[in-house]
Chimera marker file (.cmm) of the C-alpha trace (Angstrom):
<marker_set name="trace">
<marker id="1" x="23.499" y="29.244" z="155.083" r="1" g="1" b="0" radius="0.5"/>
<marker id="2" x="20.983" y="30.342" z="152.849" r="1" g="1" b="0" radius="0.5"/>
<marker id="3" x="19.398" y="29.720" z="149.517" r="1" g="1" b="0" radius="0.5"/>
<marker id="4" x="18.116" y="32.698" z="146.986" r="1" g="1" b="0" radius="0.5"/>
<marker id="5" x="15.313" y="31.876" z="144.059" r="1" g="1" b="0" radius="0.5"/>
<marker id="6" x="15.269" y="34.552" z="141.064" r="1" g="1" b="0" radius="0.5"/>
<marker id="7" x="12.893" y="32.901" z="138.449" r="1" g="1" b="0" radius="0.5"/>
<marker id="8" x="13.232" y="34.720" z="134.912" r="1" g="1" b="0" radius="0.5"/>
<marker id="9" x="10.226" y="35.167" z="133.617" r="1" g="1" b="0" radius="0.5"/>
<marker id="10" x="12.037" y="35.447" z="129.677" r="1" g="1" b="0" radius="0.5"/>
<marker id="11" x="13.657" y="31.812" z="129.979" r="1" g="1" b="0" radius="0.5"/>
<marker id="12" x="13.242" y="28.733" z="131.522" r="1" g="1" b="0" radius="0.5"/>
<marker id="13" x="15.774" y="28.828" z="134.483" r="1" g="1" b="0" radius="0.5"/>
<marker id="14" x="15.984" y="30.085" z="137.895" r="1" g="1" b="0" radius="0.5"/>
<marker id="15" x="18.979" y="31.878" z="139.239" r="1" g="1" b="0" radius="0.5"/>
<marker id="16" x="19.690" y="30.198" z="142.957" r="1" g="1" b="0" radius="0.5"/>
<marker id="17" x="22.325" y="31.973" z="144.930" r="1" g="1" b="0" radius="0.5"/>
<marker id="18" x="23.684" y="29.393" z="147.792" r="1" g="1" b="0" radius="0.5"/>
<marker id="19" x="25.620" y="31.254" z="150.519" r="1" g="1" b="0" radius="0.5"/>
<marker id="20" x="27.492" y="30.186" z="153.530" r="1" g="1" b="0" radius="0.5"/>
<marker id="21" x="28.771" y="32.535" z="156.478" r="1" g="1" b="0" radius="0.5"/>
<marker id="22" x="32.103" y="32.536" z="158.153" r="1" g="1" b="0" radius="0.5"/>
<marker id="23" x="29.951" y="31.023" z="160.692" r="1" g="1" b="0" radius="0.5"/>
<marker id="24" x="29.172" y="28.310" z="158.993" r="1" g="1" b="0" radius="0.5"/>
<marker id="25" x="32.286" y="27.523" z="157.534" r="1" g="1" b="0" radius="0.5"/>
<marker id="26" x="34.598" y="28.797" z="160.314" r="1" g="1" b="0" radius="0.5"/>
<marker id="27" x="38.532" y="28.887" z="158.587" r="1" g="1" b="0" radius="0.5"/>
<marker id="28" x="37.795" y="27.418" z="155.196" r="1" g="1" b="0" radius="0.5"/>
<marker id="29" x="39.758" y="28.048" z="152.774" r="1" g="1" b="0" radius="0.5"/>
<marker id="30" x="37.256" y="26.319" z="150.241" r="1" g="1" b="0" radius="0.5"/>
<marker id="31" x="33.908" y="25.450" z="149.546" r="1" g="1" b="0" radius="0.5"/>
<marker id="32" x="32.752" y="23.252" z="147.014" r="1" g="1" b="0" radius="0.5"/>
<marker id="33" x="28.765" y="22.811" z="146.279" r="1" g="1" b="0" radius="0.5"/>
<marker id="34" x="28.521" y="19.174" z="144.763" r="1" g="1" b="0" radius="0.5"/>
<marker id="35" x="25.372" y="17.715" z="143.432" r="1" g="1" b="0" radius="0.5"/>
<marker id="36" x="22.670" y="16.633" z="140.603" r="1" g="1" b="0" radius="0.5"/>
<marker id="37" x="23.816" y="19.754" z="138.919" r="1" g="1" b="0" radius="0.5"/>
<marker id="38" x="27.443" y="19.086" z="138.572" r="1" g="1" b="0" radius="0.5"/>
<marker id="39" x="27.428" y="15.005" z="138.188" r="1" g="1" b="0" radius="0.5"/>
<marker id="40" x="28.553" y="14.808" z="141.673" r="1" g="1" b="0" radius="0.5"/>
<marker id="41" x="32.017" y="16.620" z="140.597" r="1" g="1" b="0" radius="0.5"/>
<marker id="42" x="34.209" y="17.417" z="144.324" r="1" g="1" b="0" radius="0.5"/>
<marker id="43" x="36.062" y="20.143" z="142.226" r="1" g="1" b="0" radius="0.5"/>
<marker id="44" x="34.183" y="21.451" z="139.439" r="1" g="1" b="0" radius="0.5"/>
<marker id="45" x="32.077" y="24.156" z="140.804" r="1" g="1" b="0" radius="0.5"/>
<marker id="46" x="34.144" y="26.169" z="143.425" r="1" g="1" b="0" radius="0.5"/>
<marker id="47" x="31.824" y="28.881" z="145.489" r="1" g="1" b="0" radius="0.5"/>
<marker id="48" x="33.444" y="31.872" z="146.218" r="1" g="1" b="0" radius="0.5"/>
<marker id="49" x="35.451" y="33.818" z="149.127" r="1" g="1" b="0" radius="0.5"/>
<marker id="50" x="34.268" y="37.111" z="149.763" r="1" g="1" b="0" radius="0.5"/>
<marker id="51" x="35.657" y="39.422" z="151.743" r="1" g="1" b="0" radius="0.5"/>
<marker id="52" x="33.918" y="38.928" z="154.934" r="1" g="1" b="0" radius="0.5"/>
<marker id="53" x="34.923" y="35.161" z="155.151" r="1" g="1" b="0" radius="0.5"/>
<marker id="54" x="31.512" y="33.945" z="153.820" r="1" g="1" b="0" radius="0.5"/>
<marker id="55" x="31.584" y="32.115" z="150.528" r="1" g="1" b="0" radius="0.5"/>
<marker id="56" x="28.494" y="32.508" z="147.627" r="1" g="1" b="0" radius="0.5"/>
<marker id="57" x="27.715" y="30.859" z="144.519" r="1" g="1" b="0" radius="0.5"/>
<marker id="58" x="24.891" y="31.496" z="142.081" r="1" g="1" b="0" radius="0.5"/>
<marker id="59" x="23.774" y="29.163" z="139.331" r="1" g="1" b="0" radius="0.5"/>
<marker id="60" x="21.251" y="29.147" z="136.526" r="1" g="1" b="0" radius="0.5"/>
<marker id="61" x="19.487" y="25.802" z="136.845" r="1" g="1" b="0" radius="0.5"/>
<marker id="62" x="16.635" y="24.605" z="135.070" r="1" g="1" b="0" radius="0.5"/>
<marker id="63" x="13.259" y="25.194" z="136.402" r="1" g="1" b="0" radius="0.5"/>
<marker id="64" x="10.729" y="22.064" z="137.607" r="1" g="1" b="0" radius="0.5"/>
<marker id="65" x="13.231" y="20.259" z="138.646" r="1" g="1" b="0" radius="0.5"/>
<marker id="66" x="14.519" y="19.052" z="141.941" r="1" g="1" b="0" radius="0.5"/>
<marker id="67" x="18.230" y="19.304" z="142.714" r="1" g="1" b="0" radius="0.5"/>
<marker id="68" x="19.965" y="16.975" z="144.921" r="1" g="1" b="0" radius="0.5"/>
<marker id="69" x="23.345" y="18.644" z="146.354" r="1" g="1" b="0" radius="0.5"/>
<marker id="70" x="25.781" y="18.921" z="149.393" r="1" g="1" b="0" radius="0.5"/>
<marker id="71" x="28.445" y="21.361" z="150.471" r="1" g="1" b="0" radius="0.5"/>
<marker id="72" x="31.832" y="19.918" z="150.515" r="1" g="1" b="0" radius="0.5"/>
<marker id="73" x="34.305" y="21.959" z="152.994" r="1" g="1" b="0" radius="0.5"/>
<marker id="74" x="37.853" y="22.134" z="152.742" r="1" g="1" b="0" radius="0.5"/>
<marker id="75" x="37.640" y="19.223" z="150.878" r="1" g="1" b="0" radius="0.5"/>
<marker id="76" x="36.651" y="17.024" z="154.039" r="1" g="1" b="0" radius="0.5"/>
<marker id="77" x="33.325" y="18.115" z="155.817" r="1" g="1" b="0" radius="0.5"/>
<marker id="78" x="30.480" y="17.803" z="154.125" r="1" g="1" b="0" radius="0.5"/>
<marker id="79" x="27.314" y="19.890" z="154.824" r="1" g="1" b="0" radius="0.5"/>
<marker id="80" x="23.529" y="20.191" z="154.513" r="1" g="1" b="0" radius="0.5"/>
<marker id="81" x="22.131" y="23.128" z="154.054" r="1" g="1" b="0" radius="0.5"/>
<marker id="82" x="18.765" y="24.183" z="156.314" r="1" g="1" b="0" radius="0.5"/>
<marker id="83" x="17.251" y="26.286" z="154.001" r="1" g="1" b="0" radius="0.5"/>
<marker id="84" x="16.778" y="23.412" z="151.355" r="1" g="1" b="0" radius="0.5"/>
<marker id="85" x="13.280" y="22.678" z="150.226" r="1" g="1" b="0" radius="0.5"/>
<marker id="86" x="13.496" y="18.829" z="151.606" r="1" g="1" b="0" radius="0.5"/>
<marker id="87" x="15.903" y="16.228" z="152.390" r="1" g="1" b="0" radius="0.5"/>
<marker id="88" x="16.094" y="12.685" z="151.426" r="1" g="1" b="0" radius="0.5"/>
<marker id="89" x="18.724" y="9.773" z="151.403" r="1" g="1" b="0" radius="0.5"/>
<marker id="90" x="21.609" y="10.188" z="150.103" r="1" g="1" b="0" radius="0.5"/>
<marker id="91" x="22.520" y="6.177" z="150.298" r="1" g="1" b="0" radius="0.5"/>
<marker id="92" x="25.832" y="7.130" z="151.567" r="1" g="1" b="0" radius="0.5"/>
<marker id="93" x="26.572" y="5.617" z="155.114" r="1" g="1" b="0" radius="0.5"/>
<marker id="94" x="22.886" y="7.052" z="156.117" r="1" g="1" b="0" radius="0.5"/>
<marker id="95" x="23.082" y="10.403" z="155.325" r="1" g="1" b="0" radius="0.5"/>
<marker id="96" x="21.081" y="13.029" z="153.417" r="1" g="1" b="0" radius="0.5"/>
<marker id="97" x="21.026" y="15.600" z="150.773" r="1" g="1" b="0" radius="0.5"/>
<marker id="98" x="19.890" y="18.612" z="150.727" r="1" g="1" b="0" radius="0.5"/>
<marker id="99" x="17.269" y="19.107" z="147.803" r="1" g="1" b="0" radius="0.5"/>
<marker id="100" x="15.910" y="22.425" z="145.997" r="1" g="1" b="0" radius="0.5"/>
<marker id="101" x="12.554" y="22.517" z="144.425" r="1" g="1" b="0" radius="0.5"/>
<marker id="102" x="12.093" y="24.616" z="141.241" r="1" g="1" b="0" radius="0.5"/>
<link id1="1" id2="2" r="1" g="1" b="0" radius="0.2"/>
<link id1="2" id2="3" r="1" g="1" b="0" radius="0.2"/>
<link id1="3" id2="4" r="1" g="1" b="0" radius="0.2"/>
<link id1="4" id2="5" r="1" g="1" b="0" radius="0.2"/>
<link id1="5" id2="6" r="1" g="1" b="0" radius="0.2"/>
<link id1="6" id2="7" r="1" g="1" b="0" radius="0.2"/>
<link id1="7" id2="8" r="1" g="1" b="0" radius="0.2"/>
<link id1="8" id2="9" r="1" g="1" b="0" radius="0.2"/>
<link id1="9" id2="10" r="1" g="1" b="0" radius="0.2"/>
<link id1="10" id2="11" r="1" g="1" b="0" radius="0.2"/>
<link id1="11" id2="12" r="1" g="1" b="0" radius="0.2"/>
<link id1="12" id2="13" r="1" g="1" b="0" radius="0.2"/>
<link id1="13" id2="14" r="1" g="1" b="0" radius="0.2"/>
<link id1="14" id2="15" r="1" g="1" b="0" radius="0.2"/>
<link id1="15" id2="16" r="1" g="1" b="0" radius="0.2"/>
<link id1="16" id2="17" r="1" g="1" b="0" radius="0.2"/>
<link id1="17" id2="18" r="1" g="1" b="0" radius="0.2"/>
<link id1="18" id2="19" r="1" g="1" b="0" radius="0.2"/>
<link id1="19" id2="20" r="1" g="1" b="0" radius="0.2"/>
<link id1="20" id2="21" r="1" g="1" b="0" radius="0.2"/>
<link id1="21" id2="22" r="1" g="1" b="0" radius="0.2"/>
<link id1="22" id2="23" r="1" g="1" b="0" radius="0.2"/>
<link id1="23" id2="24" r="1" g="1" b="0" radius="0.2"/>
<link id1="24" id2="25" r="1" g="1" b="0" radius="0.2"/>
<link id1="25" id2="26" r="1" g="1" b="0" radius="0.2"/>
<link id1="26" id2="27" r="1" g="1" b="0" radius="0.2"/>
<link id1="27" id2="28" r="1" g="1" b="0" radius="0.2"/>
<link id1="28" id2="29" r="1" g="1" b="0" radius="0.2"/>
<link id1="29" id2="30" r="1" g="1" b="0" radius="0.2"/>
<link id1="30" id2="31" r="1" g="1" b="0" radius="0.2"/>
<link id1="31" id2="32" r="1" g="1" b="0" radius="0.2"/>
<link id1="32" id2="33" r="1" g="1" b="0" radius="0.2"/>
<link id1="33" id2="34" r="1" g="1" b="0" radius="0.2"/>
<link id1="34" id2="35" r="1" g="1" b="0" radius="0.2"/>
<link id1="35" id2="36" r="1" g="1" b="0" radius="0.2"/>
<link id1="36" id2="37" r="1" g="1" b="0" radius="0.2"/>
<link id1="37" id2="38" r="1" g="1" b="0" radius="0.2"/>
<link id1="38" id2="39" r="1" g="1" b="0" radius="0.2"/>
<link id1="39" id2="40" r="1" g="1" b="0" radius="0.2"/>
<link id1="40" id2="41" r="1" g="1" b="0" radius="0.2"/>
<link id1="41" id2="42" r="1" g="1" b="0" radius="0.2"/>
<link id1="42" id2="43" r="1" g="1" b="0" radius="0.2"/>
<link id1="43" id2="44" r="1" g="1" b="0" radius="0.2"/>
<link id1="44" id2="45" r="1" g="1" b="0" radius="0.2"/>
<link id1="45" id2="46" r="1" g="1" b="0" radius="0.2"/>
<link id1="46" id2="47" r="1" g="1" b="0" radius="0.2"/>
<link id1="47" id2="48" r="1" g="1" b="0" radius="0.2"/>
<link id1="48" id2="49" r="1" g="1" b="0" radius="0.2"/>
<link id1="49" id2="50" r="1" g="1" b="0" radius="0.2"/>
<link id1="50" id2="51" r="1" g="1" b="0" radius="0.2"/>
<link id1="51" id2="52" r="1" g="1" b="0" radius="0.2"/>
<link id1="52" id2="53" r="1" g="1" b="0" radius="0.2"/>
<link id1="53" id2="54" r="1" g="1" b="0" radius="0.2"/>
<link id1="54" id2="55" r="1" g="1" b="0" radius="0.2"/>
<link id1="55" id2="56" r="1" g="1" b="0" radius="0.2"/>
<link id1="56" id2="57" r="1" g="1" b="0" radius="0.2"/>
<link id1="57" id2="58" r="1" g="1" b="0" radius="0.2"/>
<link id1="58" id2="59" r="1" g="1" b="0" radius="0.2"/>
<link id1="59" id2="60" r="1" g="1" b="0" radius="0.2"/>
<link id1="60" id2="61" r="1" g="1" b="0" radius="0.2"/>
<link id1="61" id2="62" r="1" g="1" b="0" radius="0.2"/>
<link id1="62" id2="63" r="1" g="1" b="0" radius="0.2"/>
<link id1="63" id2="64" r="1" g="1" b="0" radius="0.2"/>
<link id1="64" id2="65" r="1" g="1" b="0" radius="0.2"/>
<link id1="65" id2="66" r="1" g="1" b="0" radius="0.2"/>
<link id1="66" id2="67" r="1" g="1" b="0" radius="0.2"/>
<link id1="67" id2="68" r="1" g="1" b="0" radius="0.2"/>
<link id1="68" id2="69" r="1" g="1" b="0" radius="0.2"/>
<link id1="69" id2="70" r="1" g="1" b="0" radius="0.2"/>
<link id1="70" id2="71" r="1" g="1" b="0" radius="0.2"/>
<link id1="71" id2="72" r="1" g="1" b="0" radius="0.2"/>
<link id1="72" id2="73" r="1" g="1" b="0" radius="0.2"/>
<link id1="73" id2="74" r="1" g="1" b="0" radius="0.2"/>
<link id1="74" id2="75" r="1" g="1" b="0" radius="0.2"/>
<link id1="75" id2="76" r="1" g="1" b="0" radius="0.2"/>
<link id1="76" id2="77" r="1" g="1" b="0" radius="0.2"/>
<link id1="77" id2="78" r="1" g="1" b="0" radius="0.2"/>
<link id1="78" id2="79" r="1" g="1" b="0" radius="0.2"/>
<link id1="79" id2="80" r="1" g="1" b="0" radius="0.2"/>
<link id1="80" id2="81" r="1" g="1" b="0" radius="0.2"/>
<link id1="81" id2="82" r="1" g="1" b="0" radius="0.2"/>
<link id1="82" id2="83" r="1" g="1" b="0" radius="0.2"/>
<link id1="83" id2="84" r="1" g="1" b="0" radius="0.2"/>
<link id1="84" id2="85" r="1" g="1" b="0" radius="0.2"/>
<link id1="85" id2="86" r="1" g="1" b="0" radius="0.2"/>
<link id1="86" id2="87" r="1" g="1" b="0" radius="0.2"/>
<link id1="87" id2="88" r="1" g="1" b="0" radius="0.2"/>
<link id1="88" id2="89" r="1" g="1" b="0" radius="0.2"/>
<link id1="89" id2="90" r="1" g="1" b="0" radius="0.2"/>
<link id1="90" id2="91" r="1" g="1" b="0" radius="0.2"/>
<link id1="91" id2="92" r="1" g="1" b="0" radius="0.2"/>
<link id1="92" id2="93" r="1" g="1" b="0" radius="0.2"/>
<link id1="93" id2="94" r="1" g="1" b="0" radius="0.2"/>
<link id1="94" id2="95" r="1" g="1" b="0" radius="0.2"/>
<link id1="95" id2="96" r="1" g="1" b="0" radius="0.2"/>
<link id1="96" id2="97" r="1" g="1" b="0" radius="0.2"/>
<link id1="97" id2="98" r="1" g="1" b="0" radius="0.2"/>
<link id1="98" id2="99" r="1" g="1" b="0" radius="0.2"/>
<link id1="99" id2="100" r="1" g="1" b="0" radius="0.2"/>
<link id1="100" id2="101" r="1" g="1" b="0" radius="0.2"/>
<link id1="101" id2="102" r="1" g="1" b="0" radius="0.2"/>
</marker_set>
């Protein structure tokens, strides 16, 4: 897993690229990111397949903010993701998400 920052120095967003490896997702056949960003939506922003098996996803999200967001996989696993700036509660059955700082 891994997270990418490109500020743009014109406007007042950063593009963040998530990325998972077929090692970290195995067999998927999807991968959701879910969060802040999205109003929690399971199915509104799909990351995509490429052909190596890993799956990538890059936003433009406002910057000083702090996201909140989880990887959903297949639909039933959901995942942190190490490279995130922090973690805290989630409030879910005592787990966390994964938070990026901008």
């Amino acid at each position: 897993m891994s997270i990418k920052k490109q500020y743009q120095k014109a406007k007042p967003v950063c593009k963040v690229t998530f990325r998972m490896s077929k090692k970290d997702v195995c067999e998927a056949s999807n991968v959701n990111i879910v969060g802040g960003f999205n109003n929690w939506s399971t199915k509104q922003t799909p990351m995509k397949k490429l052909k190596d098996g890993s799956f990538s996803l890059t936003m433009d999200l406002m910057k000083d903010c702090e996201y909140h967001f989880r990887y959903l996989i297949d639909d039933q696993i959901w995942a942190n993701d190490p490279e995130a700036d922090k973690y805290l509660p989630s409030g879910y059955s005592g787990s966390d998400n994964s938070v990026i700082v901008l």
